[in-house]
NUDREN-894810 format. One line per field, with one value per residue (C-alpha): x, y, z; residue number from 0; residue in one letter. Coordinates in nm, 4 decimals. Each point is the difference from the previous one (the first is absolute). Layout:
<sites>
c1	(X|...) .
c2	(Y|...) .
c3	(Z|...) .
n	(NUM|...) .
res	(a|...) .
</sites>
This chain:
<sites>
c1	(0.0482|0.1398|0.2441|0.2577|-0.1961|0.1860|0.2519|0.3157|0.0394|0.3134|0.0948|0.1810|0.3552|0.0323|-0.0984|0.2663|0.2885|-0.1163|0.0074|0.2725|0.1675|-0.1012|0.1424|0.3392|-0.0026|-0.0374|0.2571|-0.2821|-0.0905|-0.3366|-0.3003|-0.2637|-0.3063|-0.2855|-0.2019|-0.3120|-0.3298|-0.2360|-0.2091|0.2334|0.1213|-0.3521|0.0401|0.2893|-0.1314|-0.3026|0.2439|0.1982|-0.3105|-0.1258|0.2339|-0.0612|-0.3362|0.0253|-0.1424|0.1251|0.0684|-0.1343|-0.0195|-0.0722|-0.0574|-0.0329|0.0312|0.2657|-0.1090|0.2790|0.4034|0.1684|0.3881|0.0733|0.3447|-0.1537|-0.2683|0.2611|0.2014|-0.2862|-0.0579|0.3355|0.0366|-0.3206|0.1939|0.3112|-0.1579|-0.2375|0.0454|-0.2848|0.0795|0.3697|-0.1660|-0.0572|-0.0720|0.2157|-0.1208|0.2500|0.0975|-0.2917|-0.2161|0.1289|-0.0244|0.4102|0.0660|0.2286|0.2435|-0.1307|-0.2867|-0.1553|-0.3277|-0.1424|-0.1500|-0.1007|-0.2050|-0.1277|-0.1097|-0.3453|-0.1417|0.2489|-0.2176|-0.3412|-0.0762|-0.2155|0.2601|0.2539|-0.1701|-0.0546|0.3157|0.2137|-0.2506|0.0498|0.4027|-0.0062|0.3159|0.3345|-0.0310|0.3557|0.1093|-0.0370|-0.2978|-0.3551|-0.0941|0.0166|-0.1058|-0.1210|-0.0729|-0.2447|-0.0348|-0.3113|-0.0528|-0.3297|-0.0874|-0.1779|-0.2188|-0.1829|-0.0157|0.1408|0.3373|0.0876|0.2770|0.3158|0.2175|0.3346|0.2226|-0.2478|-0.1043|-0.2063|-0.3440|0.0255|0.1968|-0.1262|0.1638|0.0093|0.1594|-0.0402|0.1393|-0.0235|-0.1876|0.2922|0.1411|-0.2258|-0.3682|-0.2138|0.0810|0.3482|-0.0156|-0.2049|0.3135|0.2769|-0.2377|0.0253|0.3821|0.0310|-0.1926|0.2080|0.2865|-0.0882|-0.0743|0.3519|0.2064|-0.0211|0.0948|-0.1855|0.0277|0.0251|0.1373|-0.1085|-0.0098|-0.3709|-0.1035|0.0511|-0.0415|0.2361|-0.1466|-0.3574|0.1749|0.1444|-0.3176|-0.1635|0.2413|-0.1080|-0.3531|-0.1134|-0.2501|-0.2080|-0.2294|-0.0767|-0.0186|-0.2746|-0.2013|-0.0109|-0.1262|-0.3060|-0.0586|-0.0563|-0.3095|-0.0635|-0.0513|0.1047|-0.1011|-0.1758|0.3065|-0.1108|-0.2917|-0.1168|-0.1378|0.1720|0.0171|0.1365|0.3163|0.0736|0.1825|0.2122|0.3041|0.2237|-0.1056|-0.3260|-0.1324|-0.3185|-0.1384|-0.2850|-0.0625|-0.2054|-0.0387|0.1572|-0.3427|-0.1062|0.3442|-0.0476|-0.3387|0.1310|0.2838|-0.2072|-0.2364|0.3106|0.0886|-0.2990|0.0178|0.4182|0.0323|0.3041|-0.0862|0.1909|-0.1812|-0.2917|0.1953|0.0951|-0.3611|-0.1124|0.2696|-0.0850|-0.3538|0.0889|0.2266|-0.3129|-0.2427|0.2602|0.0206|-0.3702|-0.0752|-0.3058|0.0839|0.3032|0.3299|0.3620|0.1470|0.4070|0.2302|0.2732|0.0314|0.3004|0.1836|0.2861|0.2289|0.0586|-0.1713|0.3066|0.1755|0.3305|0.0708|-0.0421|-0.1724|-0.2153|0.2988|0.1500|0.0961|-0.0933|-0.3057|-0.1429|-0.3630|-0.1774|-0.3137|-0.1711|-0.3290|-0.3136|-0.1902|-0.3464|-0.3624|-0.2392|-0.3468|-0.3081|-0.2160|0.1765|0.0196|0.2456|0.1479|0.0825|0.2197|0.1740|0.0949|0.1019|0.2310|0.1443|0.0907|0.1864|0.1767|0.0773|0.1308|0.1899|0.1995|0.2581|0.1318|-0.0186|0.3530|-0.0659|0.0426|-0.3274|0.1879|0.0422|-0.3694|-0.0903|0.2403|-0.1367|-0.3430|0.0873|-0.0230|0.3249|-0.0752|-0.3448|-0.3028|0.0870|-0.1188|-0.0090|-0.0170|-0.0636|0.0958|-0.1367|0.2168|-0.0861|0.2633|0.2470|0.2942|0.1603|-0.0978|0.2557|0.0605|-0.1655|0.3712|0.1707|-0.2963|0.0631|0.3204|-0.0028|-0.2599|0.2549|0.2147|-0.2687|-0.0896|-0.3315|-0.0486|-0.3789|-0.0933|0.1961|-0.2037|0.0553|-0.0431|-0.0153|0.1940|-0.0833|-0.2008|0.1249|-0.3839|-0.2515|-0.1228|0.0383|-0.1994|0.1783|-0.1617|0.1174|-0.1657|0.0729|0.0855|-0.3409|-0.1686|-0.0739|0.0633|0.1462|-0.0153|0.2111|-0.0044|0.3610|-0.0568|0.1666|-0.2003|0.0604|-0.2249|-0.2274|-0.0863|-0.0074|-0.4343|0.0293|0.2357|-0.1921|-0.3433|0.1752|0.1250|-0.3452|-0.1536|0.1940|0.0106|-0.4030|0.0119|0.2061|-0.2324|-0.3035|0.1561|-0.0626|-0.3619|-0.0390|-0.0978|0.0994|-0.2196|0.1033|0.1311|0.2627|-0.2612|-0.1626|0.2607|0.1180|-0.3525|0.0973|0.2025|-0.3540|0.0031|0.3463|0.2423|0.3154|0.3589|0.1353|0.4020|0.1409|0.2147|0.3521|0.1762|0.4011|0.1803|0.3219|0.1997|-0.1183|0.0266|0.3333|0.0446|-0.0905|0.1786|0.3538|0.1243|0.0486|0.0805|0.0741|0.2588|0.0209|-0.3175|-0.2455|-0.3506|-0.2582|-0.2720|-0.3100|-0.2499|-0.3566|-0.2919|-0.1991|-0.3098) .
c2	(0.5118|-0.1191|-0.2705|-0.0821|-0.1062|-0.2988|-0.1454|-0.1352|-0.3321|-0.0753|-0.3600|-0.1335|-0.1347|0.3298|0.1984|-0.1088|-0.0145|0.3694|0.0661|-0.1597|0.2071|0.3359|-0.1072|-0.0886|0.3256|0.1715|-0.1952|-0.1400|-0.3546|-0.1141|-0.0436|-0.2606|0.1002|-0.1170|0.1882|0.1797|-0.2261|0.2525|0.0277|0.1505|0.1952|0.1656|0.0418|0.1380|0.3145|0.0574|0.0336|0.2927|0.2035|-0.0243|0.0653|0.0542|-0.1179|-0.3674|-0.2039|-0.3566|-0.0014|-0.2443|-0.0311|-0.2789|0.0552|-0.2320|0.0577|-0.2077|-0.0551|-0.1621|0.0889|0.1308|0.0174|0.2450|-0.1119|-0.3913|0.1686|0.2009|-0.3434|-0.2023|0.2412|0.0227|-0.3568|0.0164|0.2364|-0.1813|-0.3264|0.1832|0.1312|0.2230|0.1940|0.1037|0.1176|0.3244|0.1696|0.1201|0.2274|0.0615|-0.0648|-0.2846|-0.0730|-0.2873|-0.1454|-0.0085|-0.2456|0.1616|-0.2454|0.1948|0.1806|0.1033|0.0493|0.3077|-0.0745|0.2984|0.0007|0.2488|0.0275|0.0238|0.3304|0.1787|-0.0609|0.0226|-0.3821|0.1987|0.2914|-0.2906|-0.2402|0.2791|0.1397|-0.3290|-0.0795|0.3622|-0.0267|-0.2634|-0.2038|0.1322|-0.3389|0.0536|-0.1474|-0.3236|-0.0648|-0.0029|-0.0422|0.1933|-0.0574|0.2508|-0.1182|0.2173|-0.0216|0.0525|0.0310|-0.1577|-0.2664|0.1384|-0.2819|0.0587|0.3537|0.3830|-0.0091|0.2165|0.2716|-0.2212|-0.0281|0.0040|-0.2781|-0.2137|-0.3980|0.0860|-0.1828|-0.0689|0.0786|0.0345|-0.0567|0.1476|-0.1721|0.2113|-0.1034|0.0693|-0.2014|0.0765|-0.3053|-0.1797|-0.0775|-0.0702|-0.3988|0.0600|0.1978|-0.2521|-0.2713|0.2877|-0.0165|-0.3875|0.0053|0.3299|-0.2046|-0.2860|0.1826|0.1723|-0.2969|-0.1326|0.2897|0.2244|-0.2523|-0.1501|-0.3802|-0.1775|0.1431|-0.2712|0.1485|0.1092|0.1731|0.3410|0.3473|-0.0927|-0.3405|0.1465|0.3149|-0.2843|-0.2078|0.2989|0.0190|-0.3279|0.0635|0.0033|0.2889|-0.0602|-0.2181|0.2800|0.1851|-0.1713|-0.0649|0.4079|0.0369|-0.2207|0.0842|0.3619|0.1155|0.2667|0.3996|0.1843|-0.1585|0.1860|0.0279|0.1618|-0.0630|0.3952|0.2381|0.3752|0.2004|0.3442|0.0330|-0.1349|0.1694|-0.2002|-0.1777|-0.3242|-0.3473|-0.0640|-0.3748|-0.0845|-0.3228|-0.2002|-0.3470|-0.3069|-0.1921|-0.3850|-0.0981|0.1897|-0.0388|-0.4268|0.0191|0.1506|-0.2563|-0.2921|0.2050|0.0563|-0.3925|-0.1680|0.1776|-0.0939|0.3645|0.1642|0.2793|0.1920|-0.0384|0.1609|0.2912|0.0281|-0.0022|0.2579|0.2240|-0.0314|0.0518|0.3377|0.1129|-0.0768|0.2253|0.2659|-0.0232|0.0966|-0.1725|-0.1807|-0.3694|-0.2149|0.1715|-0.1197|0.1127|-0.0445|-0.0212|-0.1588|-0.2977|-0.1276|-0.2978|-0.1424|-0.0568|-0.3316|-0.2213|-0.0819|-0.3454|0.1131|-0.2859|0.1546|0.3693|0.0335|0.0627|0.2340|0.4191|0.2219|0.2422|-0.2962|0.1426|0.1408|0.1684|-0.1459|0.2169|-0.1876|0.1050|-0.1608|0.1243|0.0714|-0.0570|0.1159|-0.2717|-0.3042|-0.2214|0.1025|-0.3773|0.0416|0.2943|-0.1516|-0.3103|0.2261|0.1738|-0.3381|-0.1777|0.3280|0.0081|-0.3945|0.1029|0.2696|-0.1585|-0.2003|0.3949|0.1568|0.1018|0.2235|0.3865|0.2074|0.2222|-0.3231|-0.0237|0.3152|0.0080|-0.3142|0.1240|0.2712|0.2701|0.0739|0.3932|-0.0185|-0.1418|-0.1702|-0.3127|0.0581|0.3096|-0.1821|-0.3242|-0.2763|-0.2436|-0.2553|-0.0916|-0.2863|-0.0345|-0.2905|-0.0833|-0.0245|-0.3274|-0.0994|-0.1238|0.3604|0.1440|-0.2451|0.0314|0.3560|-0.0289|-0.2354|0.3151|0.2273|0.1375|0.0336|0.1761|0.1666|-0.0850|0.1960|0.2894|0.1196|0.3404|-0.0802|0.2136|0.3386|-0.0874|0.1349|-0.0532|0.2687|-0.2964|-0.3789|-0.2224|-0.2612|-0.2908|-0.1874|-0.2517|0.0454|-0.2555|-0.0129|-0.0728|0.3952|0.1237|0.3432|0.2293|0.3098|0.2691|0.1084|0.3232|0.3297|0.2319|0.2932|-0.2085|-0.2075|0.2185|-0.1840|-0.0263|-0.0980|-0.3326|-0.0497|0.0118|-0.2689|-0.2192|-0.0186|-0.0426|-0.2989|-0.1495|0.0276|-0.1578|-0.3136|-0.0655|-0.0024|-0.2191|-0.3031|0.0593|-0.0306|-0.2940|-0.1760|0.2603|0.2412|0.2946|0.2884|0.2422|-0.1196|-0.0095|0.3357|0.0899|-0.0716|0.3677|0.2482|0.2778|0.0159|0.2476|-0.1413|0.1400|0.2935|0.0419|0.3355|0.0773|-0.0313|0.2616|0.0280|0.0859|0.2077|-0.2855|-0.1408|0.2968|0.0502|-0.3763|0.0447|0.3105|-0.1547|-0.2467|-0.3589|-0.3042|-0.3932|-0.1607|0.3372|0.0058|0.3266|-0.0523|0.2092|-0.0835|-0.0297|0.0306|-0.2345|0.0673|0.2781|-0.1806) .
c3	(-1.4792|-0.3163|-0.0031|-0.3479|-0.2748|0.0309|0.2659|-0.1543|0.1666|0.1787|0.0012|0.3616|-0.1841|-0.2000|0.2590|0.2979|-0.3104|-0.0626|0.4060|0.0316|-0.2904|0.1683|0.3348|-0.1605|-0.1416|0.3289|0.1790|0.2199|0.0219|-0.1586|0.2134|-0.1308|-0.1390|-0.1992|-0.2082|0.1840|-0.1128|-0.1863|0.3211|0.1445|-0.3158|0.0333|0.3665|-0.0267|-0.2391|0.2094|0.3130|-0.1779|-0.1528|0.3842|0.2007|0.4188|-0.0728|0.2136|-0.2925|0.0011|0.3502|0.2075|0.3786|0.2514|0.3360|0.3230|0.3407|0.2117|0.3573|0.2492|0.0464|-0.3588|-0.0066|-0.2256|-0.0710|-0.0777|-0.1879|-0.2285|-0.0211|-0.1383|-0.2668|-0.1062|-0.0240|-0.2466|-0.1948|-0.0225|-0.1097|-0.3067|-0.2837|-0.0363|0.2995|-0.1177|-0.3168|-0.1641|-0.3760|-0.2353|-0.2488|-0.3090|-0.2352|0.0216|0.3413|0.2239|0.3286|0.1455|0.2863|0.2729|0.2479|0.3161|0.0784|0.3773|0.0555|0.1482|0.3794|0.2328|0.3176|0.1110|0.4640|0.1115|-0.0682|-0.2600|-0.3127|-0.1102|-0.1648|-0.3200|-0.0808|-0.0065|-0.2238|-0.2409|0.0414|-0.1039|-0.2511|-0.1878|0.0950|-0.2775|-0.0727|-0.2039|-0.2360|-0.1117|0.3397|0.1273|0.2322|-0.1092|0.3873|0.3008|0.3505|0.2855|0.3540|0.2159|0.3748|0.1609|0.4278|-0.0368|-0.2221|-0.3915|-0.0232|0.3404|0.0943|-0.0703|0.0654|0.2592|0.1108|-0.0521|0.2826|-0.1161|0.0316|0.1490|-0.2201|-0.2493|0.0034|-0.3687|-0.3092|-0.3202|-0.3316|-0.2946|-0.3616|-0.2512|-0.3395|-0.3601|-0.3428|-0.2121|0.1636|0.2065|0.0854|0.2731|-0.0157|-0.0281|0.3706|0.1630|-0.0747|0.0854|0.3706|0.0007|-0.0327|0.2103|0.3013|-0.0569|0.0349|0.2993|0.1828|-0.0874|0.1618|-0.3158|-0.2240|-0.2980|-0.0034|-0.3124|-0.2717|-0.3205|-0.3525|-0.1228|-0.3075|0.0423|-0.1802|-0.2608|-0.0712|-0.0527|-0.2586|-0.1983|-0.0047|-0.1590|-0.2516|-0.1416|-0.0368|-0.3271|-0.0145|-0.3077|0.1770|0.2573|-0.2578|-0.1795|0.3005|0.1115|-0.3684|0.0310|0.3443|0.0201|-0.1441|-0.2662|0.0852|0.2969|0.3154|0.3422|0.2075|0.3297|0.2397|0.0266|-0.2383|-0.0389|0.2907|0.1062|0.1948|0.3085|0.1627|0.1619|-0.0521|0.0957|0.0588|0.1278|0.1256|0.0651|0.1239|0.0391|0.1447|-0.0455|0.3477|0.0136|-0.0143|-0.3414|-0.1639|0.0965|-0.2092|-0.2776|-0.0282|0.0089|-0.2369|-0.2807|0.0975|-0.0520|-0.3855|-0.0477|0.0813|0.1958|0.2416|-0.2116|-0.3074|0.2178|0.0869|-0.3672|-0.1484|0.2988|-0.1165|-0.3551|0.0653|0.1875|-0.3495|-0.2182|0.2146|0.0195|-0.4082|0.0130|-0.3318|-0.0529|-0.1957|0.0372|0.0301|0.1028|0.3034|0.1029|0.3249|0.1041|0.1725|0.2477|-0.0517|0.2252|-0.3041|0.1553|-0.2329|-0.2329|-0.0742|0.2559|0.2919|0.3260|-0.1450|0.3426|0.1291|-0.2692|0.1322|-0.2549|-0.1650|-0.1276|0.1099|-0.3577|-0.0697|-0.2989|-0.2212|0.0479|-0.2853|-0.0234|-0.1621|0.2456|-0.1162|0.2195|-0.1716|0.0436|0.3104|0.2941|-0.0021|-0.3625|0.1050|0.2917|-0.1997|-0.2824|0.3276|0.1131|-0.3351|-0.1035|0.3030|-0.0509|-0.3520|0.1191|0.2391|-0.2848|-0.0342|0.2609|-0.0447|-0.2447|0.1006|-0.0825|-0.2348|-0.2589|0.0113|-0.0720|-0.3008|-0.0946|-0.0373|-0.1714|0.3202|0.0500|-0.0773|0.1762|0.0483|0.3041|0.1452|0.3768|0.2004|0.3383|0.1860|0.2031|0.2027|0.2397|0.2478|-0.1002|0.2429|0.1548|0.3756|0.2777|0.1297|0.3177|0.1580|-0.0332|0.1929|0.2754|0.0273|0.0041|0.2948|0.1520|0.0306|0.1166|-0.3190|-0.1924|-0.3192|-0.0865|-0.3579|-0.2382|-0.1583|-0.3548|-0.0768|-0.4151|-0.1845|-0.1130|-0.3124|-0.3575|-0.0555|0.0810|0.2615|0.0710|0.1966|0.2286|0.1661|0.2520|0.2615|0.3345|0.3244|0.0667|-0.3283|-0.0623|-0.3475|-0.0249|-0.3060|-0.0254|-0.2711|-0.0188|-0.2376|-0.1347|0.2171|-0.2213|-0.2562|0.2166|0.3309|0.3452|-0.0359|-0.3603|0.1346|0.2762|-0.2452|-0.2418|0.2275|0.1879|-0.3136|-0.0909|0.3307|-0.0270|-0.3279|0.1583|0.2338|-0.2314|-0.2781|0.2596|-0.0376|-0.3456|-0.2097|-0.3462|-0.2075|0.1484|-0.2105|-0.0045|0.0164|0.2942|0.2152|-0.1288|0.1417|0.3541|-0.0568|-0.1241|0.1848|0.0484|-0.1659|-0.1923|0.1612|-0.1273|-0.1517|-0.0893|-0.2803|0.0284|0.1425|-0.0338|0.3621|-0.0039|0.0410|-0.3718|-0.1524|0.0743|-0.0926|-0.3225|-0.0729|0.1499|-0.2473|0.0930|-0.1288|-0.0534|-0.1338|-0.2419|-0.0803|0.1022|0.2589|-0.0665|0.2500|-0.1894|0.2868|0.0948|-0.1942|0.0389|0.1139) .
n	(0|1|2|3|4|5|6|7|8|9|10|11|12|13|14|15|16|17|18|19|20|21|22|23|24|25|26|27|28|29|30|31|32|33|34|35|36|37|38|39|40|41|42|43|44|45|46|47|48|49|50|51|52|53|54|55|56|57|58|59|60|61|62|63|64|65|66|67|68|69|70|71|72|73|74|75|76|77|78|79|80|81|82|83|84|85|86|87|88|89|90|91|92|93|94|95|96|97|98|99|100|101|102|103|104|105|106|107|108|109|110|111|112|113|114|115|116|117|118|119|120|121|122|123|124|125|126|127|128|129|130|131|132|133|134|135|136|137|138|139|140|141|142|143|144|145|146|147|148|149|150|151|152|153|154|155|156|157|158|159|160|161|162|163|164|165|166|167|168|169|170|171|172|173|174|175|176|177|178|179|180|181|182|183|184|185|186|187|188|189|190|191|192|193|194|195|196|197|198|199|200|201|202|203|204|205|206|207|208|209|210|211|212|213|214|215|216|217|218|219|220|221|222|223|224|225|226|227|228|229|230|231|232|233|234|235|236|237|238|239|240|241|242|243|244|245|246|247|248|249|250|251|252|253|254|255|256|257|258|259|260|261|262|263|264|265|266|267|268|269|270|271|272|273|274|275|276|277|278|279|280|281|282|283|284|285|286|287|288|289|290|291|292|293|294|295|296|297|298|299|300|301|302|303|304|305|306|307|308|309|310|311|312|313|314|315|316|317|318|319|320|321|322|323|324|325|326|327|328|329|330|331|332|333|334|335|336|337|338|339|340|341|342|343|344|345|346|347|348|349|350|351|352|353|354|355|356|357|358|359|360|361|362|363|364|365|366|367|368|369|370|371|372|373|374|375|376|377|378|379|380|381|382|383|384|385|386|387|388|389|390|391|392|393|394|395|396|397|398|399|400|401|402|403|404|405|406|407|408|409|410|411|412|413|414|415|416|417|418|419|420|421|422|423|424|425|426|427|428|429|430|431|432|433|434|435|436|437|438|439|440|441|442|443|444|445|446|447|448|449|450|451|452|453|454|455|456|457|458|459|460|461|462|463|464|465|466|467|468|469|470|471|472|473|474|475|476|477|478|479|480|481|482|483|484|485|486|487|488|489|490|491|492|493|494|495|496|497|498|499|500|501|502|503|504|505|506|507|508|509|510|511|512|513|514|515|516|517|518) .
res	(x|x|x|x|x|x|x|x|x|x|x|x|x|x|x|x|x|x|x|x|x|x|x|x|x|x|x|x|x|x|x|x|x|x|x|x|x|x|x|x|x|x|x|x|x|x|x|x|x|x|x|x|x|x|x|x|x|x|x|x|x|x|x|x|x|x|x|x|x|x|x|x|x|x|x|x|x|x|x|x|x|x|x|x|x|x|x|x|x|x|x|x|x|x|x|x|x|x|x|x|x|x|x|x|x|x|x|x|x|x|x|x|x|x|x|x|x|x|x|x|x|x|x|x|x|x|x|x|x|x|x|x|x|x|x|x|x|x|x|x|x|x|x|x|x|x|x|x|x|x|x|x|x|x|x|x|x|x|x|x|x|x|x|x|x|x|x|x|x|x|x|x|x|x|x|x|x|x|x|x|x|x|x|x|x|x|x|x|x|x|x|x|x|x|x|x|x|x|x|x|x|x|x|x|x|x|x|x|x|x|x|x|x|x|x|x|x|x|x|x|x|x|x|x|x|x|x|x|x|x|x|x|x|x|x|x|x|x|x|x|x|x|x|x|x|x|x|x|x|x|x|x|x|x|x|x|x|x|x|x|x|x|x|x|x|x|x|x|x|x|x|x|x|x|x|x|x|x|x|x|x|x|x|x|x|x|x|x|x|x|x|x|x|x|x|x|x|x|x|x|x|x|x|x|x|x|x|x|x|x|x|x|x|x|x|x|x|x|x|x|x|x|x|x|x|x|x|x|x|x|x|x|x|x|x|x|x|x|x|x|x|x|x|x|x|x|x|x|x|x|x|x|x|x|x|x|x|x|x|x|x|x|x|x|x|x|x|x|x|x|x|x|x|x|x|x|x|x|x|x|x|x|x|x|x|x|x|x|x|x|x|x|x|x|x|x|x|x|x|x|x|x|x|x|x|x|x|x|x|x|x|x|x|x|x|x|x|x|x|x|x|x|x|x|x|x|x|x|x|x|x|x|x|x|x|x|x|x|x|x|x|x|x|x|x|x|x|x|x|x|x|x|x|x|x|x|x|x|x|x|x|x|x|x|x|x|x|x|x|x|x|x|x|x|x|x|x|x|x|x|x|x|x|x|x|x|x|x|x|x|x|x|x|x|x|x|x|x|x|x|x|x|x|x|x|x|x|x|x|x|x|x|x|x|x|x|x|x|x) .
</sites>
């Protein structure tokens, strides 16, 4: 999909004084607005060259076990609403894209009784109903019933009217305006609020969506820009960890998962610690390893994927707190040479990672303009993110127990991937570390995913067996015999096709959706 050759920036005081000038005009009063960050700019086009298609859409799921009032429950959320900004938002496309904040907004909560839904159809129903982004509420909730509890056994035949055993929830909500952090403080305030009658407590001023646009604004970009030059290295890196393959016949998201027990993913932290590694410059190298072999090259060769950053590193009091799509994914471009030592390439992993962390602010788009690939040669086809989100504080579990209530951990689906796949990592209660490949099944079949991510859970485990000479080769070696993943070419669905014949635009300016790579 190809986005303006160049965005026309829209600075915040001209910006509301032109808003304000086109709400005069209409006899309406003005709304305030910022202008959309060019994260979101980009978001924004992919959204309308796909549409129906459930990409950046998230969903969260838990399951509620004790009494729920509905009527309390709705309460609580409204109250969230009311006090944040981010949750009365929405887009406005012309004549130039902004975010407008709306006085009142109410969010969307339905519950459904025990045994009038099937739990899959629904979660890919609301993920594929999307959100209209010209209204206010990036967030919905859905409440499902269940006559015997999900987490222990089949439910079975509901009997009307009677308690349910369990409820399970549903938040689904969209990256145009928020990201996975963000929800896991909307929960903290939401249980806080339902503990208090409905009613959020509190009510002190913290940064905010606005605070974090205007922040932006004063970034000086050249020294981004210099460090994306030097970083990225030259020619067109490996960008996905399968070779060719026919079609797959199949289509929507896929997941896949494999695991490494508490007890394996425990030695391969203190492995990565004892060399002033992080586990996720492990998971990095592994992936990188599985790009090179894909490449089929003999000799050094770079390789590139994204990386996910929380957004949160910036100089703004009080950001781990901060609503908004501050999550980013980053290219990780890096040479991967089958001669030279494994540690040399998962120090080479960490200090880039330590270097790019002064910008990650910067939208992907910049960087690929910046290096001269704004027209092709991508950097990253593919994505790797290990979970960052904050944890709920100990007191709002016990006082919810205190009222007969007790949440399950919350379970993120990850969003359907604009990649051909991603790879998410997350530990578990119990030590375990699970790895999911979240991929475009009409590129990557269901055995292909489950062949990768086996492959690269393999690889984690052996990389605690090797030793200080040992090379990229030989661990690549732990894989002989096996046969790389297989991706598809590209195939166009209805829905795109008519995209891309129906003109559409931002702030005036055409989208023409210029597709993934072939390969």
């Amino acid at each position: 999909m190809a986005r303006p050759s160049r965005r026309r920036p829209v600075r915040g005081r001209l910006g509301r004084n032109a808003a304000s000038a086109r709400a005069a005009s209409s006899g309406r009063p003005a709304q305030p607005s910022i202008p959309v960050t060019r994260q979101q700019h980009d978001l924004l086009l992919d959204f309308l060259a796909h549409p129906g298609s459930g990409r950046h859409i998230e969903q969260f799921s838990w399951c509620w076990r004790g009494p729920l009032d509905t009527e309390r429950f709705t309460a609580a959320w409204q109250s969230v609403v009311d006090r944040e900004t981010v949750l009365r938002a929405a887009f406005d496309y012309e004549p130039d894209p902004r975010v407008v904040f709306h006085d009142h907004a109410r969010p969307e909560v339905v519950r459904h009784p025990a045994g009038t839904v099937d739990w899959d159809e629904l979660l890919e129903q609301d993920r594929l109903r999307g959100f209209d982004v010209r209204r206010p509420g990036p967030l919905r909730v859905t409440l499902v019933d269940f006559a015997a509890d999900p987490g222990h056994s089949a439910a079975s035949p509901a009997v009307l009217g009677s308690a349910p055993a369990a409820t399970r929830v549903l938040l689904t909500f969209h990256h145009g305006l928020l990201d996975a952090w963000s929800v896991f403080v909307l929960l903290e305030e939401f249980c806080r609020a339902y503990l208090a009658d409905g009613v959020l407590p509190g009510g002190e001023r913290r940064p905010d969506i606005r605070d974090w646009a205007h922040w932006l604004e004063r970034q000086d970009a050249a020294p981004a820009r210099d460090f994306w030059t030097r970083a990225v290295p030259e020619g067109a890196p490996a960008l996905l960890p399968a070779q060719p393959g026919p079609d797959t016949r199949e289509s929507g998201c896929g997941r896949a998962e494999a695991w490494l027990s508490g007890a394996e993913a425990n030695r391969l932290h203190r492995w990565a610690a004892a060399r002033a590694l992080p586990d996720s410059s492990a998971l990095q190298a592994v992936w990188a390893l599985l790009l090179y072999r894909a490449a089929g090259v003999d000799g050094p060769a770079p390789v590139g994927f994204g990386v996910t950053v929380s957004g949160r590193g910036i100089a703004l009091d009080a950001v781990e707190r901060l609503l908004g799509p501050m999550r980013n994914c980053l290219p990780m471009a890096v040479l991967v040479d089958p001669a030279h030592r494994m540690g040399r390439l998962l120090t080479e992993l960490r200090d880039r990672a330590l270097d790019m962390a002064a910008y990650e602010w910067v939208s992907t788009g910049q960087i690929h303009e910046w290096t001269g690939r704004a027209t092709g040669g991508k950097l990253l086809d593919s994505m790797v993110a290990v979970e960052s989100t904050p944890r709920p504080p100990v007191d709002l579990r016990t006082d919810l127990a205190g009222t007969g209530v007790r949440f399950d951990a919350v379970h993120a689906s990850g969003a359907h991937t604009v990649f051909p796949v991603a790879l998410l990592a997350h530990r578990g209660a119990d030590g375990s570390l699970t790895l999911a490949a979240v991929h475009d099944r009409a590129r990557i079949s269901d055995a292909d995913a489950e062949l990768l991510v086996g492959q690269c859970a393999r690889l984690l485990r052996h990389l605690p067996a090797t030793g200080e000479t040992t090379s990229v080769a030989d661990v690549l070696a732990a894989l002989d015999g096996d046969e790389p993943p297989r991706v598809a070419k590209r195939r166009c669905t209805a829905d795109e096709n008519a995209s891309r014949r129906r003109p559409h635009s931002i702030g005036g300016r055409p989208v023409v959706d210029r597709g993934t790579s072939e390969y």
